[in-house]
N, C-alpha and C positions, 0 to 999 in steps of 0.2 A: 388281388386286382393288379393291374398293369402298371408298372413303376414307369413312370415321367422322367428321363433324365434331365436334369435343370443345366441350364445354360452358365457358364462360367465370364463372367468380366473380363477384358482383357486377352482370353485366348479366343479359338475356333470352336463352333457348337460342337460338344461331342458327338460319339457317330449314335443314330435314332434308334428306336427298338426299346424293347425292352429285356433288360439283363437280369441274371439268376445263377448260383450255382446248382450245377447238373446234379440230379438224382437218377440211377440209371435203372431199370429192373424190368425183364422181359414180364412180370406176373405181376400187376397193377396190386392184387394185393399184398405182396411183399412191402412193395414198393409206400405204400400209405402208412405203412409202418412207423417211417424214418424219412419222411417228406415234411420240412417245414413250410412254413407260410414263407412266400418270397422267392420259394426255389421253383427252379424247372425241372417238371417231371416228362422224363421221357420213357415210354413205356412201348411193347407191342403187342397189340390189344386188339384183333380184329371184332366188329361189333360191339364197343365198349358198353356194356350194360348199366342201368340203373342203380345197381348198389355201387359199379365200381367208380360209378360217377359222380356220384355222393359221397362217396368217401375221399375223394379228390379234391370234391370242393370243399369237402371242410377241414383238408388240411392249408387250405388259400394260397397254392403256386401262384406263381406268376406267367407260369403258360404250360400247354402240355404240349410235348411233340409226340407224337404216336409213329411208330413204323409203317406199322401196317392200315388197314382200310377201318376205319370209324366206323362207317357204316358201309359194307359189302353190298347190299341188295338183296340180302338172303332174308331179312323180314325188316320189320321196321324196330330195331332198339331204340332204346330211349337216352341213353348212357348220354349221346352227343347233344342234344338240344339242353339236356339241364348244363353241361357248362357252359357252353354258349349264352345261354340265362342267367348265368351266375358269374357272366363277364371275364372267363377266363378265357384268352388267346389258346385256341384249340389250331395244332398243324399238324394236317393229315398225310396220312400216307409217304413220310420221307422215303422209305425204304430199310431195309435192316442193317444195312450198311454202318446206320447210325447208331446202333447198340454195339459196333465194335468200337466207334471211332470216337467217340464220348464216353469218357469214366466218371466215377464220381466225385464231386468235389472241384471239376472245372467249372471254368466261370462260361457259361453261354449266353448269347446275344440274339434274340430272335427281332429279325426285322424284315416285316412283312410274313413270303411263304417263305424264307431264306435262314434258316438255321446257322449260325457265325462260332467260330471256335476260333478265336486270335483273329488274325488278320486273314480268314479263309472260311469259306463257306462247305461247309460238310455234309448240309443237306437241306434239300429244298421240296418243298411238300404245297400241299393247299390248305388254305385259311380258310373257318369254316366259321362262316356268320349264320343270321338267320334265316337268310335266303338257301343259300346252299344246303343248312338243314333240313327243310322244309323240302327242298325240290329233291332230296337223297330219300327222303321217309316216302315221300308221293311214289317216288320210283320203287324204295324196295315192297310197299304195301302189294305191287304187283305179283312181284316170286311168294307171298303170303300161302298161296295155294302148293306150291313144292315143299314148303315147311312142315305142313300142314299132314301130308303126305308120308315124309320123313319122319315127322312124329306118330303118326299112327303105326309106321311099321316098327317103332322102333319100343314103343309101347308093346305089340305082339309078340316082338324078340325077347325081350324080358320077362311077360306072362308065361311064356315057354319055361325059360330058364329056371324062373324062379316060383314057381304054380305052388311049388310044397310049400314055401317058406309063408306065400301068401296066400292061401288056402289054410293052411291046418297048420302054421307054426312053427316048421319043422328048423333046426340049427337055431332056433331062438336061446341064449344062453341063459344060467341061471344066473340072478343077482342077489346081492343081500339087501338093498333098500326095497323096504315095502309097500306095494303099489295096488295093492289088495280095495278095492272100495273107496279110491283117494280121487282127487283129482291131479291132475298130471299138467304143470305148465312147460311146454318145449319152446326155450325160446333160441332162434335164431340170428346170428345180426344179419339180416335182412333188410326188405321193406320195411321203413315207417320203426321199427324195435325199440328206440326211444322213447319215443312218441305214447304207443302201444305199454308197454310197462310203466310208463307214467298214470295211465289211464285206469291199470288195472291194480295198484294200491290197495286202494278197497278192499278189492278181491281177494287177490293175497293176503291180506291181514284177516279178515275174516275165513276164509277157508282152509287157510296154511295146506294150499299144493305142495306135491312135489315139486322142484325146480330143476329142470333137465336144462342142462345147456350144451345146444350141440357147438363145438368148436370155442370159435370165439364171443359166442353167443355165453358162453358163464363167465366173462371178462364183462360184457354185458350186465350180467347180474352183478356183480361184485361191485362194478360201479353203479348201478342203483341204490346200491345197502344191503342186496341178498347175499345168501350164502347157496349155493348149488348144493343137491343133494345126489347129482348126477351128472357127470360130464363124459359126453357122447359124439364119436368124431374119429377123422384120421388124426387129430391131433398137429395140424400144419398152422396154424391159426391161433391155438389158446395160449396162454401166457403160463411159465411156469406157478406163477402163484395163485393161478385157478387150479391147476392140478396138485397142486398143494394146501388144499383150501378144505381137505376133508373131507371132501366127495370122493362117493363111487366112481372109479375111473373104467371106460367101456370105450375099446379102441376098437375101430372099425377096419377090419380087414378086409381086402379082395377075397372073392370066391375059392380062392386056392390054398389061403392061409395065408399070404404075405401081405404085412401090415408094418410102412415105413416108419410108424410113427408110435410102435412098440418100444422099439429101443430106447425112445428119448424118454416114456414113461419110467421104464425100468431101471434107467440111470439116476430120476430123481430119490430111487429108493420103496416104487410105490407098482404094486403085483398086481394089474389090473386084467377086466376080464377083456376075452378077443369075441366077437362077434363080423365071421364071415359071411358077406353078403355083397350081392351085385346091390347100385342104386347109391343113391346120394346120403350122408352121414344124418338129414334129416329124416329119412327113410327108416332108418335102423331105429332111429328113439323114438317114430310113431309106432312101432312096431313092436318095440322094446316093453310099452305103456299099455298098448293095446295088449297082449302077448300075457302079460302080465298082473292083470286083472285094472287097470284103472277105471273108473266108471266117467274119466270125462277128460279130454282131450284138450287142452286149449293152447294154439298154437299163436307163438311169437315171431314175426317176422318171416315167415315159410313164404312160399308160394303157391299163390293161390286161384289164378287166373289163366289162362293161355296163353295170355299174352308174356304172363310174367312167366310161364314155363321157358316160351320159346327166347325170352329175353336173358334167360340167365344162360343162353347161347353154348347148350350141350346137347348131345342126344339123351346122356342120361334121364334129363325132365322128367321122362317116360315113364320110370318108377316112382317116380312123386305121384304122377296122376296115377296110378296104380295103386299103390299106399293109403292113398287118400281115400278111395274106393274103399278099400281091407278095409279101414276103420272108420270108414265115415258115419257112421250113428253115432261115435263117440267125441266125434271132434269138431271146434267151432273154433274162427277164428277171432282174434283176440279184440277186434272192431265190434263184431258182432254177441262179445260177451261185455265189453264196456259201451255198449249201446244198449243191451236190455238190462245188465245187472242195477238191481239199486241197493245201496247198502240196508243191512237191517239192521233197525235197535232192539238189542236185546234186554228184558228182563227189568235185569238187574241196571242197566243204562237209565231207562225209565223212571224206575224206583228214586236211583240219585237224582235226576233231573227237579222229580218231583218234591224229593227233599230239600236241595238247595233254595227250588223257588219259593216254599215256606218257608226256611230261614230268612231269607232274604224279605219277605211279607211282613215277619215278627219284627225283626230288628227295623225296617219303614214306621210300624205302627209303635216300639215301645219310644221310637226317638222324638213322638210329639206325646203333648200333655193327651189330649183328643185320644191318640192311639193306645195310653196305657191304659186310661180310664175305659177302654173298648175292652182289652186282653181282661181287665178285672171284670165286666160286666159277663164275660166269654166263661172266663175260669170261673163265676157262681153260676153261671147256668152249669158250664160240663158238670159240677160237680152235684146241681139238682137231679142231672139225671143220669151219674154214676148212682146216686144213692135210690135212685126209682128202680133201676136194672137190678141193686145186688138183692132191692125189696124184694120183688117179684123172685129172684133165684132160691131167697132164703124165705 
């Protein structure tokens, strides 16, 4: 939230705004990494989407300067309104200028659209409240149909490209975790992926899925209490000690072979497999699952809407909806499995349940006069017709 500078006795008000040291990083997700509460985050981030917005706000800057345009007009993201809701001083559009002229670790001062380094103003952008967001969504809702567009053809370009891979399988690698008849949970940190693996508990304890985590999505797991049985990605995103965690490791390479995020595997000491493929790292583990015989898909924080296609602000999306197609008999996402799932009692659950509450019955009734003299009235019957039953047998 916004720091108040207090007023001092004796002297002149200090100058207004609100202050923060600079956190600098042109890729929002780097940048949330090593962003504390308090600090200014300044980032360039055209179209700031939903996840990058959430993770923003829960690391509680004290404002964000963005370079570039929040919201373009190219569709309507959502990225800009949840901080604005979340009462973080959002300033738009300074220019890039501001990614040279700010390092990290200085002290910045935002007051008003006026970006202050010392005694000098370095850059100056637009404050975006809820008006402004509102009247930027109303406008970009308009270019919805050029997206829309953009997306279909870009969807065609990859059908092209890749028809073997998703067709009949083909460059799919082998693995050693077995996916034969299992169920298969991909989770993603996405939408809602907290939330969503909270939900599904249950599930997992009862079913013991496979646990695929694409990226940073088995950092994910490991802070709920799992253990990944798969981790799947460029590997820009996960932390060394999910790659270290005993999982399958499965680097996601470009169509060519070259996979940046090989080398840093191989240096922890750990031979993982390469899987080349156009599409996004979520792509590759629906694929991986499918591919591999799982008989049930359930996806963690993916995307799953149009909206949230065209929100996560790439053309690739394309092969997501394409993916999702390949395997869609087998895949449900993780809302609509902790919406219909209900846990089952098993058996042997019952049994104890049922024993306890007789114990629990016995010791009620031996602890009154009344209740023994019941159990003794109890125990000469069973035993009249223990002795009728062994009559009859013998």
């Amino acid at each position: 939230m916004p720091v108040k500078l207090p007023r001092q006795r004796g002297r002149e008000p200090e100058t207004p705004g609100v202050r923060g040291v600079a956190r600098v990083d042109a890729r929002t997700k780097n940048l949330t990494r090593r962003l504390r509460p308090g600090e200014i985050a300044v980032i360039d981030h055209q179209d700031i989407d939903r996840v990058s917005a959430e993770a923003l706000v829960a690391c509680k800057p004290a404002a964000v300067v963005n370079a570039a345009l929040s919201i373009s007009g190219r569709y309507p993201n959502l990225g800009p309104e949840i901080l604005v809701e979340a009462g973080i001083p959002l300033v738009d559009h300074v220019g890039k200028d501001v990614m040279h002229q700010v390092h990290d670790g200085q002290l910045l001062r935002i007051d008003g659209d006026e970006v202050w380094l010392g005694e000098r103003v370095v850059a100056q952008g637009q404050v975006f409240d809820h008006d402004v967001v509102q009247a930027a969504m109303t406008e970009a809702r308009a270019g919805l149909a050029v997206q829309l567009e953009a997306f279909a053809a870009n969807t065609m370009e990859y059908l092209r490209r890749e028809r073997d891979l998703l067709l009949d399988g083909v460059g799919v690698p082998d693995i050693r975790t077995d996916l034969e008849g299992r169920h298969a949970l991909i989770v993603v940190r996405g939408y809602h992926y907290k939330e969503d693996l909270r939900t599904l508990r249950s599930y997992i304890r009862e079913y013991r899925p496979v646990l695929i985590g694409v990226d940073g999505g088995a950092d994910a797991l490991i802070e709920t209490g799992l253990k990944p049985d798969l981790v799947v990605g460029d590997m820009d995103s996960v932390s060394d000690a999910a790659l270290r965690s005993g999982a399958e490791i499965v680097v996601h390479a470009y169509r060519d072979g070259n996979a940046p995020g090989l080398d840093r595997v191989r240096k922890l000491g750990i031979e993982p497999v390469v899987f080349p493929a156009t599409g996004t790292s979520e792509d590759v583990a629906m694929l991986l699952a499918d591919d591999r015989g799982a008989s049930l898909i359930v996806a963690v924080g993916t995307h799953a809407t149009l909206v949230e296609f065209l929100d996560k602000g790439r053309s690739g999306m394309a092969s997501t909806f394409l993916t999702r197609l390949r395997v869609g008999g087998k895949l449900v996402d993780a809302k609509g499995v902790s919406r219909l799932y209900r846990s089952r009692i098993s058996n042997l659950y019952l049994t104890l349940m049922l024993l306890v509450g007789l114990s629990a019955l016995f010791a009620a009734l031996y602890s009154t006069t009344g209740g023994r003299t019941f159990l003794l009235v109890l125990g000469a019957r069973w035993d009249d017709f223990w002795s009728f039953v062994v009559g009859i047998v013998t």
